[in-house]
C-alpha positions as CSV (number, residue, x, y, z in Angstrom):
1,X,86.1,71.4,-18.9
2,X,83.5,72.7,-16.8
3,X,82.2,76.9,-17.5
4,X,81.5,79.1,-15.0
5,X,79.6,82.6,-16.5
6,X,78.9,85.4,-14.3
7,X,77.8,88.8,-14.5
8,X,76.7,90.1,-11.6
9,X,75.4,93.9,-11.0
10,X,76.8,95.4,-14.0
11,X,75.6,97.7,-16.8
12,X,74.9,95.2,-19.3
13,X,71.4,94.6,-20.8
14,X,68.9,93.0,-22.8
15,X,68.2,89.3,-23.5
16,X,69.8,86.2,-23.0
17,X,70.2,84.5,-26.2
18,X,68.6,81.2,-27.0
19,X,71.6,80.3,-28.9
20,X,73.8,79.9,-25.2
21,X,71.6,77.1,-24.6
22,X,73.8,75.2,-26.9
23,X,76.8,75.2,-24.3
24,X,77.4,71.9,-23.2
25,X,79.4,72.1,-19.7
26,X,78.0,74.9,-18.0
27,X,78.5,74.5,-14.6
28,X,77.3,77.6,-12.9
29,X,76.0,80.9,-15.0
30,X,75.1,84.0,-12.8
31,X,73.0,86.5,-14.8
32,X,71.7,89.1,-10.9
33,X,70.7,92.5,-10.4
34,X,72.4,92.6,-14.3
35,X,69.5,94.4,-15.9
36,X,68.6,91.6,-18.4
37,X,65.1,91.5,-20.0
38,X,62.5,89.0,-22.3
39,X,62.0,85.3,-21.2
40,X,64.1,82.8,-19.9
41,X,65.3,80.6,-23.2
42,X,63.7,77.0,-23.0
43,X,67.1,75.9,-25.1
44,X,68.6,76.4,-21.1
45,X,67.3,73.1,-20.9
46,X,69.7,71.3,-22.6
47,X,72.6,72.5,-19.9
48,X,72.6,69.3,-18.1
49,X,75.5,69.6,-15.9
50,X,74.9,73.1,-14.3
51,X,74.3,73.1,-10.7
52,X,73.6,76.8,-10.0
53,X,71.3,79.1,-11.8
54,X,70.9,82.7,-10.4
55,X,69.0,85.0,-12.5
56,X,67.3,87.4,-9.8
57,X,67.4,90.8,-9.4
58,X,66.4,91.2,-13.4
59,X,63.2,92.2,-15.4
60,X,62.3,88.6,-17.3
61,X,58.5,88.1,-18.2
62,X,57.3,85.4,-19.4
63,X,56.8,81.9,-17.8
64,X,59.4,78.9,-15.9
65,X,60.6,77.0,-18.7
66,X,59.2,73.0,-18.2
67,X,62.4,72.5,-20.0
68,X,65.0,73.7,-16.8
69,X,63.5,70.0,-15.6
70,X,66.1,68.5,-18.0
71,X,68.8,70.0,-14.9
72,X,68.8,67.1,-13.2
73,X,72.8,68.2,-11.2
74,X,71.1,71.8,-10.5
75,X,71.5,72.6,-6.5
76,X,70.6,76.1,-6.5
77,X,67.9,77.9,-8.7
78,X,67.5,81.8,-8.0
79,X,64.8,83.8,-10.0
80,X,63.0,85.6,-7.3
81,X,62.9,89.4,-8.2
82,X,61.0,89.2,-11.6
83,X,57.9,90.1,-13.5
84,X,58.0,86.0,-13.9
85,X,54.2,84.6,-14.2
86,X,52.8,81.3,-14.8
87,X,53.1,78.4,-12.9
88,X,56.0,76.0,-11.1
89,X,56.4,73.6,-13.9
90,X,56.2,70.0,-12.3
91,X,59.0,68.7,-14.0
92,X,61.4,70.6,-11.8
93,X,60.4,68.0,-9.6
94,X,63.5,66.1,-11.5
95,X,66.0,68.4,-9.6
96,X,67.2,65.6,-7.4
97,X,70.4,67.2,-6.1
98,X,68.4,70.5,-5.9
99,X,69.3,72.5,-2.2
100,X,67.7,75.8,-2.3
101,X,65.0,77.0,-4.5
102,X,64.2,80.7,-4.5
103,X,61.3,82.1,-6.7
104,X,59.6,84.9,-4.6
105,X,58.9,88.3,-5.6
106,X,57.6,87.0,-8.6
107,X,53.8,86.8,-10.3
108,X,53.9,83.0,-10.5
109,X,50.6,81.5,-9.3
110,X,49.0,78.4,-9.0
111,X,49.4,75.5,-6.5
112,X,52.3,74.5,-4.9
113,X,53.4,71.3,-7.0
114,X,53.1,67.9,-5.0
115,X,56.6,66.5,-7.5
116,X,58.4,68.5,-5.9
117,X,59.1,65.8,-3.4
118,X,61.1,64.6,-5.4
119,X,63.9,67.1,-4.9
120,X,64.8,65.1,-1.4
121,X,68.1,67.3,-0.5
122,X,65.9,70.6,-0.2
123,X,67.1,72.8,2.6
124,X,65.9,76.3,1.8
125,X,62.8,77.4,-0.2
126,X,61.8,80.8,-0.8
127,X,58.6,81.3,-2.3
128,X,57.3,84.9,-0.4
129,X,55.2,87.3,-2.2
130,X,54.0,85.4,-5.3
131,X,50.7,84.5,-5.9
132,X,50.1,81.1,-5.2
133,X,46.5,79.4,-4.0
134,X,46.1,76.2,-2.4
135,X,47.3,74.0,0.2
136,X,50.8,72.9,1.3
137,X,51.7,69.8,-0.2
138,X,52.0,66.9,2.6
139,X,54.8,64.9,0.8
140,X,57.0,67.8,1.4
141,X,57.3,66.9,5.1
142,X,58.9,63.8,4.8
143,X,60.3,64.3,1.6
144,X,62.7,67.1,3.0
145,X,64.2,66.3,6.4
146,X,67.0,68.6,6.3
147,X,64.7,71.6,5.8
148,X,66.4,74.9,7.3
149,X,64.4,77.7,6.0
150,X,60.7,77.4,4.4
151,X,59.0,80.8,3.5
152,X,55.9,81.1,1.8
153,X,53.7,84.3,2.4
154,X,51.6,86.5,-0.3
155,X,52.1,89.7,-1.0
């Protein structure tokens, strides 16, 4: 049956363990303002069914895992609020049934990948005070016709 895991402005701390990512039916896991630490465990990866990851509000470091592609049911993905750096892995570009994408307030950099066009049921994307360079990627346009809410500014 499908897991829900939450814990959401509380006093607990420290890391998420790499072993978790061993959880097969993960459905939603909520880890916000919840005063976790270290990097984002690549073995997350293998959840396959989750469709909402919220991890904002925390003090992770490190980089996006390329392995979160491997979500390919994920509809929400929340990190913003981080000392996240790096890049926007292209293979989130996977996240087909992906709705609202959230990564600001981070130090990620780089370009804006052009794959993610492939996440065609985008609606809202918050990318505001991170470090990113470039130009907008054109495929976007007609790759997200439902877009609501679009918000890219530095910092």
């Amino acid at each position: 049956s499908a897991m829900e895991m939450g814990f959401r402005d509380t006093q607990i701390s420290g890391t998420l363990p790499p072993e978790w990512g061993a959880w097969v039916n993960v459905k939603l896991f909520e880890a916000a303002a919840a005063k976790m630490s270290g990097t984002l465990p690549a073995s997350f990866g293998q959840w396959e069914q989750i469709e909402s990851l919220s991890l904002h509000v925390n003090s992770f470091t490190g980089t996006l895992p390329p392995e979160f592609g491997k979500m390919t049911q994920l509809r929400s993905f929340r990190v913003s609020s981080n000392l996240i750096s790096g890049t926007l892995p292209d293979s989130y570009g996977n996240w087909k049934q992906l709705t609202h994408l959230e990564v600001g307030l981070t130090l990620i950099g780089g370009t804006l990948p052009e794959a993610y066009a492939g996440c065609q049921k985008m609606r809202t994307v918050q990318l505001q005070r991170c470090r990113l360079s470039g130009t907008l990627p054109a495929a976007w346009g007609p790759a997200w016709p439902d877009m609501t809410a679009f918000q890219v500014h530095s910092v």
